[in-house]
TITILUM-899472 format. One record per residue (C-alpha): x, y, z. Coordinates in Angstrom, 2 decimals, m for minus. Layout:
<nodes>
<node><u>X</u><v>Y</v><w>Z</w></node>
...
</nodes>
This chain:
<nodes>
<node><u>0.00</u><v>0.00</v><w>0.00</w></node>
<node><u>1.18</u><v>3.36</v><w>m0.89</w></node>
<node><u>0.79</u><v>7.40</v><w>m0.73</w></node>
<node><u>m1.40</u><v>7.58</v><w>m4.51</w></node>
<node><u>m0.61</u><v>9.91</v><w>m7.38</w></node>
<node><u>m1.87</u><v>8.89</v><w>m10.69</w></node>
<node><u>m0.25</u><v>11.11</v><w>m13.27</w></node>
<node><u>2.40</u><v>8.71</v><w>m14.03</w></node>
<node><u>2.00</u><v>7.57</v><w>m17.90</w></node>
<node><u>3.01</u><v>4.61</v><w>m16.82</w></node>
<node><u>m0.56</u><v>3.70</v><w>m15.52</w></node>
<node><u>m2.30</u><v>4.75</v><w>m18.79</w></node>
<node><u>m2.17</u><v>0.54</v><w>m19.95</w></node>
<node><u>m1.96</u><v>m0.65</v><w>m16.41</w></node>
<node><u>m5.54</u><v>m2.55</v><w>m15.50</w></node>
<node><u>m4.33</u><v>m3.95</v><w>m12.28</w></node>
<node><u>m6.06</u><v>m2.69</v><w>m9.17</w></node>
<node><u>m4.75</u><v>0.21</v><w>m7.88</w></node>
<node><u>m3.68</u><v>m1.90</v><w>m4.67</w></node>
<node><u>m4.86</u><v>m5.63</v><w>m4.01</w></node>
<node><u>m4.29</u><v>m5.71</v><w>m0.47</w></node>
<node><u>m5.90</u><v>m2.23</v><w>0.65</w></node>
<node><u>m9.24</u><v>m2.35</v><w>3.09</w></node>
<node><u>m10.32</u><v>m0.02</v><w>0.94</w></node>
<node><u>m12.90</u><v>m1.59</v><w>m1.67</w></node>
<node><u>m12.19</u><v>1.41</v><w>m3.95</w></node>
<node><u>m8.54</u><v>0.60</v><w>m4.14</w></node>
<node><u>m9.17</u><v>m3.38</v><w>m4.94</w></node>
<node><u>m11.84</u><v>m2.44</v><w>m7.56</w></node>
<node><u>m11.07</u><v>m0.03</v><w>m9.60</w></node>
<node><u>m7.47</u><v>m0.19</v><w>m11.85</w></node>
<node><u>m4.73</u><v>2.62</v><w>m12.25</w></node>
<node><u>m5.84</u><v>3.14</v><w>m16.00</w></node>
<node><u>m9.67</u><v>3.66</v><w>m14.78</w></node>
<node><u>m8.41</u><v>6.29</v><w>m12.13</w></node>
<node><u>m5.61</u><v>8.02</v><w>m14.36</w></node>
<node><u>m8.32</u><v>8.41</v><w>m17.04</w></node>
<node><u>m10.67</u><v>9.80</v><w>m14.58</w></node>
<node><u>m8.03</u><v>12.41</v><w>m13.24</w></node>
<node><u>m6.96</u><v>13.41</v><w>m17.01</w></node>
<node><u>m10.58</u><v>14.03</v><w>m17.53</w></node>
<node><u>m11.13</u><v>15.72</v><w>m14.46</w></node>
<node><u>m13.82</u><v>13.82</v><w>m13.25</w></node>
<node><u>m14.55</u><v>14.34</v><w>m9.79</w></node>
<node><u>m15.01</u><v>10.14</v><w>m9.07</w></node>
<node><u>m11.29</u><v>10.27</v><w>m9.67</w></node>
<node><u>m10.21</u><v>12.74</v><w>m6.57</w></node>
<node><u>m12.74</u><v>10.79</v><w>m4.56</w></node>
<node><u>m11.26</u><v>7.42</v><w>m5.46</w></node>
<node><u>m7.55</u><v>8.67</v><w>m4.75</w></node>
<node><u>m8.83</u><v>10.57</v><w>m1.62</w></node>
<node><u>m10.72</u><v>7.30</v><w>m0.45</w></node>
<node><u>m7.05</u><v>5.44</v><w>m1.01</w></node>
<node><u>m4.73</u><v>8.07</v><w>0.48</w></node>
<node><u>m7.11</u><v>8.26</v><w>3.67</w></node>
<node><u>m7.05</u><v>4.27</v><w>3.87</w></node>
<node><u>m3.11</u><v>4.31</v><w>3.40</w></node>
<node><u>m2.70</u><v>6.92</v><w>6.29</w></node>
<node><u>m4.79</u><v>5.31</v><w>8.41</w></node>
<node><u>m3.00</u><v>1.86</v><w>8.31</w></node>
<node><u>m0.10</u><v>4.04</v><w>8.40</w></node>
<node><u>m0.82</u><v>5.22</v><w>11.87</w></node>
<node><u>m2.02</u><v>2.24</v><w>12.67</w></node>
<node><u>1.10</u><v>0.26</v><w>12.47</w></node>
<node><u>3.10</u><v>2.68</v><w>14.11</w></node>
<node><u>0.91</u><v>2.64</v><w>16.84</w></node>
<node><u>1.73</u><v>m0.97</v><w>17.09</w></node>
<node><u>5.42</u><v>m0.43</v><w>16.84</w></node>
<node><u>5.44</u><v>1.99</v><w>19.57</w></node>
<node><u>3.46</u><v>m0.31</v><w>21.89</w></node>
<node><u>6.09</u><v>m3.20</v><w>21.14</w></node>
<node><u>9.17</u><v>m1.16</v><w>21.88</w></node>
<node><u>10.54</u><v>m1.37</v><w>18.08</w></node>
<node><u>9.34</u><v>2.07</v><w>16.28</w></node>
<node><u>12.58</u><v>3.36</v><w>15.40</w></node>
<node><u>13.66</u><v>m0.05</v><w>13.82</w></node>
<node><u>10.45</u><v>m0.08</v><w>11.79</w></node>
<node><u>10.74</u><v>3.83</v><w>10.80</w></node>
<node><u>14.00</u><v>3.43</v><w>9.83</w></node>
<node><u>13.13</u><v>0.40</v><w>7.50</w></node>
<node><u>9.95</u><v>1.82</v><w>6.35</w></node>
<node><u>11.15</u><v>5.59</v><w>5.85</w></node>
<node><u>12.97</u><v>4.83</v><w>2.54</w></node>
<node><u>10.01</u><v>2.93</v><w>0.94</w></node>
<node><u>7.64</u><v>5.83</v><w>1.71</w></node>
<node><u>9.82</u><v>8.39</v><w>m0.08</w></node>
<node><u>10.09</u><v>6.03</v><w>m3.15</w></node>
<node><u>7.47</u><v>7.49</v><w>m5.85</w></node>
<node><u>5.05</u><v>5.14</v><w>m7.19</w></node>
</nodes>
């Protein structure tokens, strides 16, 4: 699961879902080339979509490091998952 922008031309061909193991339903249903069409069109289903997504991917964000924090091991897991959040889709 990760932060969602959808300008990337790279997703204009790409029917996969825009991420298989989300909770969000949005984000297992509809495909990158559905939601990069909708933003190019600038249809508002698009921004809700990618809202929907980035609001699911913060959440489990905060989630897990509220986890990590309980078990003692949230610098460990920043410092591994730091570098993977500032990678760009």
């Amino acid at each position: 699961m990760a932060l969602l922008t959808s300008k990337n031309l790279k997703w204009k061909t790409d029917f996969s879902p825009i991420d298989e193991t989300s909770p969000c339903t949005s984000s297992r249903f509809y495909t990158k080339a559905y939601l990069r069409h909708l933003i190019h069109s600038q249809e508002i289903l698009g921004a809700q979509i990618a809202t929907l997504h980035n609001l699911s991917f913060f959440l489990w964000l905060v989630g897990e490091a509220r986890k990590k924090i309980a078990e003692g091991v949230f610098l460990e897991w920043k410092n591994q998952i730091a570098p993977a959040l500032e990678q760009r889709l």
